[in-house]
Every structure is written in structure tokens, then in C-alpha cells.
C-alpha positions as CSV (number, residue, x, y, z in Angstrom):
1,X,297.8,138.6,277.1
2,X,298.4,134.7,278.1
3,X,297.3,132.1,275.6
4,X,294.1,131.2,277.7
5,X,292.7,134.5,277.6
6,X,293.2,134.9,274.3
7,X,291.7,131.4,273.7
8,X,288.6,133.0,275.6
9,X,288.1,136.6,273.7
10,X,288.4,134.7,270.9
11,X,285.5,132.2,271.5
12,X,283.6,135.0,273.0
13,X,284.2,136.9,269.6
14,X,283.4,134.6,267.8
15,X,279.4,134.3,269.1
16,X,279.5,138.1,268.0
17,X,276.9,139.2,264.9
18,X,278.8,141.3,262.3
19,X,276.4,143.2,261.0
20,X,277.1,146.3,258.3
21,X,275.3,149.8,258.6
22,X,275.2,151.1,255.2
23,X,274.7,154.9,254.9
24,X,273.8,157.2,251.6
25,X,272.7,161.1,252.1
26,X,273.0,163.7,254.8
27,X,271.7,164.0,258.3
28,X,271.2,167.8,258.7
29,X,269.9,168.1,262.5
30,X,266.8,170.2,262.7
31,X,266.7,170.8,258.8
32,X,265.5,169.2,255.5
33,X,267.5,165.8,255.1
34,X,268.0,163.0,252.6
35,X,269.6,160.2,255.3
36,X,269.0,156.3,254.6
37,X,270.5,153.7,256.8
38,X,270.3,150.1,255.9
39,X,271.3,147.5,258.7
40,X,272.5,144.3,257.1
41,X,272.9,141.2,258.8
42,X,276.2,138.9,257.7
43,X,274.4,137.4,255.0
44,X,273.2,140.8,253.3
45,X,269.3,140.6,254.4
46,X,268.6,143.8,255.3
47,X,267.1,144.2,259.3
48,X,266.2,147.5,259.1
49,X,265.9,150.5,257.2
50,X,266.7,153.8,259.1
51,X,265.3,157.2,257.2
52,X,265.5,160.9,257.4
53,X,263.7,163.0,255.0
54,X,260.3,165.0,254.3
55,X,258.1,162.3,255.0
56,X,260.3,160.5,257.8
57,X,262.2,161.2,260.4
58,X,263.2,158.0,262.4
59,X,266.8,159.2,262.6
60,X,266.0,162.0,264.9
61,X,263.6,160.0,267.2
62,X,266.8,157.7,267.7
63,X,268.5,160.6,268.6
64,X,266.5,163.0,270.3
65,X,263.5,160.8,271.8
66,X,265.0,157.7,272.7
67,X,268.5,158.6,274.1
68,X,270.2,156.1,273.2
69,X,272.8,157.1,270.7
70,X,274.3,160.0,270.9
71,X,274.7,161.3,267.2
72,X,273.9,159.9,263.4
73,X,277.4,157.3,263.4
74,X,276.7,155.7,266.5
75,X,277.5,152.3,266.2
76,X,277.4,151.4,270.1
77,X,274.0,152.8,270.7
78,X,272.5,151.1,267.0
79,X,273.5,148.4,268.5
80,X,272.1,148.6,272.2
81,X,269.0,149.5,270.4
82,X,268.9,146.8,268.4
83,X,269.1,144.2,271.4
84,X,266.6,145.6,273.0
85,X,264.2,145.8,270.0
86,X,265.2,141.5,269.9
87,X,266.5,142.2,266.7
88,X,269.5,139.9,267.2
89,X,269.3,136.2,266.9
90,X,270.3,134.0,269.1
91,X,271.5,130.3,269.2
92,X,269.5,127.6,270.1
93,X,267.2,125.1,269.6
94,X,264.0,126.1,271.5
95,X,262.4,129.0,273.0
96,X,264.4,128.0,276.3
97,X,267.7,128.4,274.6
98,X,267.6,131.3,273.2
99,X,266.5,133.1,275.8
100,X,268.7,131.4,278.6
101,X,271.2,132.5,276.0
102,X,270.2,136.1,276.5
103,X,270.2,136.3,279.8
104,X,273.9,135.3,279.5
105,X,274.7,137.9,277.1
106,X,272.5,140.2,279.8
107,X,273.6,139.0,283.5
108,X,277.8,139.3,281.4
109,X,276.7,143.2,280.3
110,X,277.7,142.7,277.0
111,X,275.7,142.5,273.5
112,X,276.7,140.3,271.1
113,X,276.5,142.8,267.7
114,X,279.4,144.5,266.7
115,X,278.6,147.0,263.7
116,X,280.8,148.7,260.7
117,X,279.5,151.7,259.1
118,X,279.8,151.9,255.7
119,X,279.1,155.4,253.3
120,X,278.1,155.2,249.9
């Protein structure tokens, strides 16, 4: 790789959201689980809480009813399904911006959330 492209994945990188996926339980497909997910943004706020037990079962509508990841450590498809749920910030100043900003991210094919799974 020349210096200039590595100047540009770099910049590009560096507008990506590093976010940590924080796991505790089992998923046991079709069967009693005790699965909790907790999305964190960088600064530790949690985004959202993912669960799998008697009384929910959010895990397995990600999997099974929406499509769009393929199994429990999925980090590509939590992701897609966070941009589409506008869960991601973006930068900007007014309304405009931010969603001139997404259409970038949109019209390039490329979401700007890059998540680590982590098990406790």
C-alpha cells in the first residue's frame, strides 16, 4: 500500500464508532436460554440491551425474523442493524449534516461501526 492510501483508510478509520458488545450466558437456539448482550458505545453508555430468556427472546427475532445476522456473534449484521435502527451518531452541526453525512456513509456502502465482542 502507497503512503496516500494509507493516509486515506486511515482518515476513513478514524470516523469509525468502536463500540463493545458485551456478552454473559448462553444462547441455546430453540431452548430455555439465559443470553444478555449489552452494546456499549466508546464512552461505556450502554445503547442497547440484547436478551434471551423465559420472558424475552429478542435474540432470536434478530436471528430468525429479521435476517439480518446470521447467528448469536455476529458482529457485521449487529452492526448493519444498528445503522438502520439510527442508532449511530453522526457528526454535525444540524439536522442537514448529519444526515448529508449519512447519505455519504450510504451512497460509499459502508457503515461507520466496527464492533468487538467481549464474553464475561
Amino acid at each position: 500500500m502507497t503512503k496516500e492510501a494509507k493516509k486515506a483508510k486511515k482518515k476513513v478509520e478514524d470516523k469509525h464508532h468502536q463500540w463493545i458488545y458485551e456478552t454473559t450466558g448462553k444462547y441455546v437456539p430453540g431452548g430455555v436460554s439465559n443470553y444478555i448482550g449489552k452494546l456499549k458505545d466508546e464512552g461505556g453508555k450502554i445503547v442497547v440491551i440484547i436478551r434471551e430468556d423465559m420472558d424475552y427472546n429478542q435474540l432470536s427475532r434478530l436471528l430468525n425474523t429479521s435476517k439480518i445476522m446470521s447467528h448469536a456473534r455476529d458482529m457485521k449484521g449487529l452492526s448493519t442493524w444498528c445503522w438502520q435502527r439510527g442508532l449511530v451518531p453522526m457528526a454535525g452541526e444540524t439536522e442537514e449534516d448529519r444526515e448529508a453525512e449519512k447519505a455519504m456513509w450510504n451512497k460509499k456502502k459502508i457503515i461507520p461501526l466496527d464492533i468487538k465482542e467481549v464474553i464475561l
